[in-house]
DSSP file (Angstrom, degrees, kcal/mol; ACC not computed):
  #  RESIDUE AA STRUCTURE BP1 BP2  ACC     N-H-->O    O-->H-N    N-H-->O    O-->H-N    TCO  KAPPA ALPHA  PHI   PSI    X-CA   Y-CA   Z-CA
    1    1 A X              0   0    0      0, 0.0     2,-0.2     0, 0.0     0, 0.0   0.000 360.0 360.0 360.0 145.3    0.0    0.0    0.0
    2    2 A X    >>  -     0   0    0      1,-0.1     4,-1.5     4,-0.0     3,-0.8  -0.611 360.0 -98.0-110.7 177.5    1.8    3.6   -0.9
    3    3 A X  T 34 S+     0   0    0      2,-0.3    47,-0.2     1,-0.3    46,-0.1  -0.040 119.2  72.8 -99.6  14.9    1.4    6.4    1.6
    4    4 A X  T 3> S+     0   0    0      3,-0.1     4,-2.1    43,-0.1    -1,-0.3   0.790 110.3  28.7 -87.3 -66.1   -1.5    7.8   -0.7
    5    5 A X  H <> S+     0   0    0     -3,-0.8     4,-1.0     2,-0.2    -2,-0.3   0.566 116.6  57.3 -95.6  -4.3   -3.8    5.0    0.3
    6    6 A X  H >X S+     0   0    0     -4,-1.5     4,-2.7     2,-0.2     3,-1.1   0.956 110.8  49.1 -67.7 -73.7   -2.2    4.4    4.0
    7    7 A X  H 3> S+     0   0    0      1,-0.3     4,-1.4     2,-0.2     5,-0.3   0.803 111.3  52.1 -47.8 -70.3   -3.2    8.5    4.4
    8    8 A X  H 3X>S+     0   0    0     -4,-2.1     5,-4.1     1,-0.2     4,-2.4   0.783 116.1  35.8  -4.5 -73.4   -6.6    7.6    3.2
    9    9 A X  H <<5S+     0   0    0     -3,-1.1    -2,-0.2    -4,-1.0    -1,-0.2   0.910 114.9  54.2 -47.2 -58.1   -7.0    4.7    5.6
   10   10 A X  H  <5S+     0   0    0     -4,-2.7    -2,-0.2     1,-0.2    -1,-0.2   0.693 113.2  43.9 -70.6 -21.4   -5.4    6.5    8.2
   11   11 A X  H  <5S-     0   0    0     -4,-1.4    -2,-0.2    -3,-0.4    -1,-0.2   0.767 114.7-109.9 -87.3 -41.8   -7.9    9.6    7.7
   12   12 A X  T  <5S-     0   0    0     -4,-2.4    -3,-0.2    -5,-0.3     2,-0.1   0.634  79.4 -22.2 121.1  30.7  -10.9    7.4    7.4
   13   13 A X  S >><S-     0   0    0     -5,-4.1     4,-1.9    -6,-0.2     3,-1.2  -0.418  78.7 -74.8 108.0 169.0  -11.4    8.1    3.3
   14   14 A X  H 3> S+     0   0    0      1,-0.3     4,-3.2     2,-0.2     5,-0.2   0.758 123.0  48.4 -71.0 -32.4  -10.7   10.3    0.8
   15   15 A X  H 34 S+     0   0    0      1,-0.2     4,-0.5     2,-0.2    -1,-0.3   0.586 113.2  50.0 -89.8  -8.8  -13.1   13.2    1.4
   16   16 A X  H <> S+     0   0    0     -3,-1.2     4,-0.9     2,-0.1    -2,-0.2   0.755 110.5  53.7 -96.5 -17.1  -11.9   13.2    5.3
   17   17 A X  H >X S+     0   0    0     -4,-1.9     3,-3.1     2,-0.2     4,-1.2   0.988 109.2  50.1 -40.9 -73.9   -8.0   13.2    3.8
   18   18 A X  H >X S+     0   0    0     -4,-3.2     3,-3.0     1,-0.3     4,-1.2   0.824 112.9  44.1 -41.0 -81.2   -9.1   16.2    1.8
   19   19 A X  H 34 S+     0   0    0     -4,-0.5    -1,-0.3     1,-0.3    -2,-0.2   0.653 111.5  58.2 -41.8 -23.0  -10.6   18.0    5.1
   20   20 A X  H << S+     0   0    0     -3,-3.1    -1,-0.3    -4,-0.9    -2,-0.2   0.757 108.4  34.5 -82.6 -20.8   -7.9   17.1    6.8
   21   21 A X  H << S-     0   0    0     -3,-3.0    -2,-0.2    -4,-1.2    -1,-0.2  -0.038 113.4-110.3-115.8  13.6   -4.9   18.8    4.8
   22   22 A X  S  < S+     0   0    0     -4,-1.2     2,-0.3    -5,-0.5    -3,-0.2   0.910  70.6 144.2  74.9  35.4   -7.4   21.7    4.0
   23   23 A X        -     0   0    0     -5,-0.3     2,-0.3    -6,-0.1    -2,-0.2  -0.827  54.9-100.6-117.1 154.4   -7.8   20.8    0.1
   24   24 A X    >   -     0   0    0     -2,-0.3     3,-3.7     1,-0.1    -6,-0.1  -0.537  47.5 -75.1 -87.6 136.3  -11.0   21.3   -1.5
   25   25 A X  T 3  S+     0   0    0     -2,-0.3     2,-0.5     1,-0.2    -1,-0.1   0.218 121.2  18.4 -19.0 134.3  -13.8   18.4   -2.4
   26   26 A X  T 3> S+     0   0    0     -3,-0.1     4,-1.3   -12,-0.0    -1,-0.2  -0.195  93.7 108.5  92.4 -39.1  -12.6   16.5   -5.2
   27   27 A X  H <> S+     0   0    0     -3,-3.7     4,-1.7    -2,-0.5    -2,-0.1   0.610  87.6  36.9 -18.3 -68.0   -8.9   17.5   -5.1
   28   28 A X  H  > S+     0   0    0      2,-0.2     4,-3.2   -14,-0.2    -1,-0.2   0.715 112.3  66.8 -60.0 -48.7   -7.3   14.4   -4.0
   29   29 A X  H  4 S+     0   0    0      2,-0.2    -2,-0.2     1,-0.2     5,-0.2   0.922 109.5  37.8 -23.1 -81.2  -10.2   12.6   -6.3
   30   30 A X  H >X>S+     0   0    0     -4,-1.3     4,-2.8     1,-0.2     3,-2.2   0.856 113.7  54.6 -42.6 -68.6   -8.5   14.1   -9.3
   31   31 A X  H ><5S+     0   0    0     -4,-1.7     3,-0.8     4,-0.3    -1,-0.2   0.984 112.7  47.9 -33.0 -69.6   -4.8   13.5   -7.8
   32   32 A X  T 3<5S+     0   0    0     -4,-3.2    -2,-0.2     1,-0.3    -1,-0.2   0.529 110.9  46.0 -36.8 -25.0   -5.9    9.9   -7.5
   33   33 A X  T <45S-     0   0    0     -3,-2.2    -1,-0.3     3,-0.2    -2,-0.2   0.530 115.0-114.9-125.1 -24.7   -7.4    9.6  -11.2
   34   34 A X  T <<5S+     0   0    0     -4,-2.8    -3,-0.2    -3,-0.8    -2,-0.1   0.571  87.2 118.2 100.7  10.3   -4.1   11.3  -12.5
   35   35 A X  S   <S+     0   0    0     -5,-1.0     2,-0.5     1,-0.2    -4,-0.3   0.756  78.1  29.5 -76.2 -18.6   -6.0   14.4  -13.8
   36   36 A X  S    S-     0   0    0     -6,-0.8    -2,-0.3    -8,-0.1    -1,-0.2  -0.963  83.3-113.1-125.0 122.9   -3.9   16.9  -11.2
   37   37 A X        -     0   0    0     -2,-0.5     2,-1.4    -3,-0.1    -6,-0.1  -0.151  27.8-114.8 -36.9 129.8   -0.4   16.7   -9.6
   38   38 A X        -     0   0    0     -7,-0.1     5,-0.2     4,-0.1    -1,-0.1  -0.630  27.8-133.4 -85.5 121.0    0.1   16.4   -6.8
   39   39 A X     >  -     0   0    0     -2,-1.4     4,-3.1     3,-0.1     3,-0.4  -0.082  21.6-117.8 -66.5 141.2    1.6   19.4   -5.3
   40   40 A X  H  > S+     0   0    0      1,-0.3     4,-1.5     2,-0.2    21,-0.1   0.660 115.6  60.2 -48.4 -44.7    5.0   19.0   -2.7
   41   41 A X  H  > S+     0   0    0      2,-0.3     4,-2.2     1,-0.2    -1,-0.3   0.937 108.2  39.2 -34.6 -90.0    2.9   20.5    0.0
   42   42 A X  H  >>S+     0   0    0     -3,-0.4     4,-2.0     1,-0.3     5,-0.5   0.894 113.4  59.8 -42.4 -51.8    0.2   17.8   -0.2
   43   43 A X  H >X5S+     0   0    0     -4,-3.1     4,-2.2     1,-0.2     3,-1.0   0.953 100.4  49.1 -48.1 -70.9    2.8   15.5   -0.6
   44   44 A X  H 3X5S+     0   0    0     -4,-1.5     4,-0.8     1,-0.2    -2,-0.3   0.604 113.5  51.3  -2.5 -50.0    4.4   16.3    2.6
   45   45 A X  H 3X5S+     0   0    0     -4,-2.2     4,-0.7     2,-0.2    -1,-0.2   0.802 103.8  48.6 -91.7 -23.4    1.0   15.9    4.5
   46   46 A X  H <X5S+     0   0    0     -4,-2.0     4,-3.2    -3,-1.0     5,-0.3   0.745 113.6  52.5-108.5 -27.5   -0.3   12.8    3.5
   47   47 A X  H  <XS+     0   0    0     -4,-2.2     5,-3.3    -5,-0.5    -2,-0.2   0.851 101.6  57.0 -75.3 -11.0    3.2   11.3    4.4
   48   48 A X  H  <5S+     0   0    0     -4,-0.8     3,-0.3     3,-0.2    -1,-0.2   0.920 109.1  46.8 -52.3 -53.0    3.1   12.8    7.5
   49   49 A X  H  <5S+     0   0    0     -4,-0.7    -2,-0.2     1,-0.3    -3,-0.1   0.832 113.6  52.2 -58.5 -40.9   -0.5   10.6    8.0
   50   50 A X  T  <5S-     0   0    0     -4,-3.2    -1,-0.3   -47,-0.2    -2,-0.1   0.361 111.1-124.8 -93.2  19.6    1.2    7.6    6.7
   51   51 A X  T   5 +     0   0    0     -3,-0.3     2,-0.3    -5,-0.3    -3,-0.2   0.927  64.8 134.8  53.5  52.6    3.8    8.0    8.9
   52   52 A X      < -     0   0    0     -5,-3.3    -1,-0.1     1,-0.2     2,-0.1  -0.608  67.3 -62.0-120.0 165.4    6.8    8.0    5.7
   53   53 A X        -     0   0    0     -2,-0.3     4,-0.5     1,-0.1    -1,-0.2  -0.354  40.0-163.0 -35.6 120.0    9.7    9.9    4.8
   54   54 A X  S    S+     0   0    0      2,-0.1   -10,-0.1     3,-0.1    -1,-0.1   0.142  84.5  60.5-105.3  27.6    8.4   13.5    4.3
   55   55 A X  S  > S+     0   0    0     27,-0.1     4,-0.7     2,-0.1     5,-0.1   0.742 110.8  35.6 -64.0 -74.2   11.7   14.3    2.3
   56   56 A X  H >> S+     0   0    0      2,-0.2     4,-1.8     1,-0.2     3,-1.3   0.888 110.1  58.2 -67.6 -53.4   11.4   12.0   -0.3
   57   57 A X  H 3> S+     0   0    0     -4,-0.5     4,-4.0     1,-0.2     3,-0.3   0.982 116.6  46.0 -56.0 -57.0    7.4   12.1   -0.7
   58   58 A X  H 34 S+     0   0    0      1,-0.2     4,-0.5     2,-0.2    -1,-0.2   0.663 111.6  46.2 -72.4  -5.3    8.4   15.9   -1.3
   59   59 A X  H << S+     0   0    0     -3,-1.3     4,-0.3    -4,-0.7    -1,-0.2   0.805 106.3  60.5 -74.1 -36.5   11.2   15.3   -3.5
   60   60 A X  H  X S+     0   0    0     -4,-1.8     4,-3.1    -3,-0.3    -2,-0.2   0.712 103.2  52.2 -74.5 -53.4    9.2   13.0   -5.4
   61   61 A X  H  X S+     0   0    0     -4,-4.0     4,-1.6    -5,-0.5    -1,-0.2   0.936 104.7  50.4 -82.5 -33.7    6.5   15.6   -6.3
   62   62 A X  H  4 S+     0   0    0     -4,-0.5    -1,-0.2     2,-0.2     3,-0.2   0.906 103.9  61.5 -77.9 -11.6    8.5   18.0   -7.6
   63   63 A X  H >4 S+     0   0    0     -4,-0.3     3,-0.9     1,-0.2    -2,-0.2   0.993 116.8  42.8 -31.0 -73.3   10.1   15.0   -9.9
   64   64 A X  H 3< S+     0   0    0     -4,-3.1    -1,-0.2     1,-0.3    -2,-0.2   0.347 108.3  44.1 -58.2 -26.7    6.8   15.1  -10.9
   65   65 A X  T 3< S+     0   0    0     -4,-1.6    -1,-0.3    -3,-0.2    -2,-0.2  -0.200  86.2 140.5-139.2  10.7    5.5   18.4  -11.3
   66   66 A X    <   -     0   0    0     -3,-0.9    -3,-0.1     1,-0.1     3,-0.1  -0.262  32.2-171.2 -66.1 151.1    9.1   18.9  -13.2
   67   67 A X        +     0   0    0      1,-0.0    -1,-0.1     0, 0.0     2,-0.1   0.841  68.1  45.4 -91.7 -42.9    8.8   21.3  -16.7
   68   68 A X  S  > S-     0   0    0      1,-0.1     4,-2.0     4,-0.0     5,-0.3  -0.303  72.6-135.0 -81.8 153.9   12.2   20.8  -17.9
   69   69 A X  H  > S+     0   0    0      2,-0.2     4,-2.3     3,-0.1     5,-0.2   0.901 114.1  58.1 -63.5 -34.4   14.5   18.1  -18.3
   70   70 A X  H  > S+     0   0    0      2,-0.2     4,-1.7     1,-0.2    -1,-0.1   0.980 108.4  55.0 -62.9 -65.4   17.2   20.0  -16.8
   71   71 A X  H  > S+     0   0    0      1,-0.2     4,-1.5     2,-0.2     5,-0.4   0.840 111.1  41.5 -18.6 -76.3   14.4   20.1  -13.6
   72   72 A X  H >X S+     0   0    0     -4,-2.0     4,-3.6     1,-0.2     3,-0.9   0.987 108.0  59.6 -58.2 -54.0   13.9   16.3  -13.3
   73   73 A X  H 3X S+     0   0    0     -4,-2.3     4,-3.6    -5,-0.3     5,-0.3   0.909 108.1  43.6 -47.0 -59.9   17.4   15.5  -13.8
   74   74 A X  H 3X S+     0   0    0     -4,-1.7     4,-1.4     1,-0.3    -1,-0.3   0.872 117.2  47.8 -62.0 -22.9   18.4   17.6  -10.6
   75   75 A X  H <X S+     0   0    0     -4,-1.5     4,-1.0    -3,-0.9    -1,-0.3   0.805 112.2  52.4 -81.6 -27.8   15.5   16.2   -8.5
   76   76 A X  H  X S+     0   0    0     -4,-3.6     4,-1.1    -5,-0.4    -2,-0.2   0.918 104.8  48.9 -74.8 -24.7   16.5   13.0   -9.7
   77   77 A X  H  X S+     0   0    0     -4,-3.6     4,-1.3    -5,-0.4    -2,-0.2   0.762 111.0  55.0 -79.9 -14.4   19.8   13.4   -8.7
   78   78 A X  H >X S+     0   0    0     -4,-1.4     3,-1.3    -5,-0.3     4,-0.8   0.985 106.8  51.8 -30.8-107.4   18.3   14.5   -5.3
   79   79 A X  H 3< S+     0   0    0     -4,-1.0    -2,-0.2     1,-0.3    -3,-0.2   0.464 109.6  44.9 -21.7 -41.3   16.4   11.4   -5.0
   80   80 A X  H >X S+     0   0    0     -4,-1.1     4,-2.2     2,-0.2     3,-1.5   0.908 111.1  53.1 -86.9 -35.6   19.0    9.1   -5.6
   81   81 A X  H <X S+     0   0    0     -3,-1.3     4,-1.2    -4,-1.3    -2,-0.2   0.775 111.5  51.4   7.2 -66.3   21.2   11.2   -3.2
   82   82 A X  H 3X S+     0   0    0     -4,-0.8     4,-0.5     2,-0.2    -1,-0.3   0.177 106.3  49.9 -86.0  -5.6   18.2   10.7   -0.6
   83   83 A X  H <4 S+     0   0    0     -3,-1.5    -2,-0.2    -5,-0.2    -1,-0.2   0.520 111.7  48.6-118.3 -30.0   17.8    6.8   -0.9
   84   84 A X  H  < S+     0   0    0     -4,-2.2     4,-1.3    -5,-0.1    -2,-0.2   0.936 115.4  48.3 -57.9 -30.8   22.0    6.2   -0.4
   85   85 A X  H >X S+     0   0    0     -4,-1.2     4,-2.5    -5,-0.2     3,-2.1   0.989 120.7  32.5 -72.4 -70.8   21.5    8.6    2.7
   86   86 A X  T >< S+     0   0    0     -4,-0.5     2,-1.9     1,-0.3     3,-1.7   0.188 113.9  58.7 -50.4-138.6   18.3    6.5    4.0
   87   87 A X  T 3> S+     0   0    0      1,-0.5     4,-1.0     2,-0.1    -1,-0.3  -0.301 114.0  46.1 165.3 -43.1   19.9    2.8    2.5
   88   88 A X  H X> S+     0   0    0     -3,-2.1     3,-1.6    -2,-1.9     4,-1.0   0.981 113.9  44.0 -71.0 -64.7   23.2    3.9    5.3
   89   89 A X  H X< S+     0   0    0     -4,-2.5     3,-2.0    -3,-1.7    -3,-0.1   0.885 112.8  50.8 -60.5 -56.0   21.0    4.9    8.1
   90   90 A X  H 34 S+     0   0    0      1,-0.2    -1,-0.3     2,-0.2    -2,-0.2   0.858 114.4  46.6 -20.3 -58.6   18.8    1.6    7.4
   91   91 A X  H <<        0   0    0     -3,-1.6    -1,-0.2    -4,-1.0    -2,-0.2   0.801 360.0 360.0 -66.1 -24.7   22.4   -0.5    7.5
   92   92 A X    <<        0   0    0     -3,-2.0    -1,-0.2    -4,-1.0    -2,-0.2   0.600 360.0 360.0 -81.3 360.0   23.9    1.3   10.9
């Protein structure tokens, strides 16, 4: 289960998610159905609910929400950056 539908669960459904990170009825729908990005912000809160990384969840959406290549490429090098860091702590 990804930290989308754990925050879901953990809120008690989608329309109490939304009410809970202050986004308006439908929002998250739409996130969900891949008609809107989700924004870093949003990102950030529902991994908070799912008890995840809130680094990475927010890294992850601006990946997504990139215009450029040059844009993804540095969040990607971020993100991989951010899974060596976690992948050491994990080992210690």
């Amino acid at each position: 289960m990804d930290d989308f539908e754990k925050a879901i669960k953990a809120a008690g459904g989608i329309s109490a998610l939304e009410a809970l990170i202050e986004v308006p009825s439908g929002n998250l729908v739409n996130v969900r159905k891949g008609r809107r990005p989700l924004r870093p912000w949003m990102a950030v809160r529902i991994a908070e609910l799912a008890q995840s990384d809130t680094t990475m969840a927010a890294v992850l959406a601006l990946e997504a929400n990139s215009k450029t290549e040059n844009e993804r490429q540095t969040w990607q090098r971020l993100l991989h950056k951010l899974k060596i860091d976690n992948a050491g702590k994990r080992a210690r």
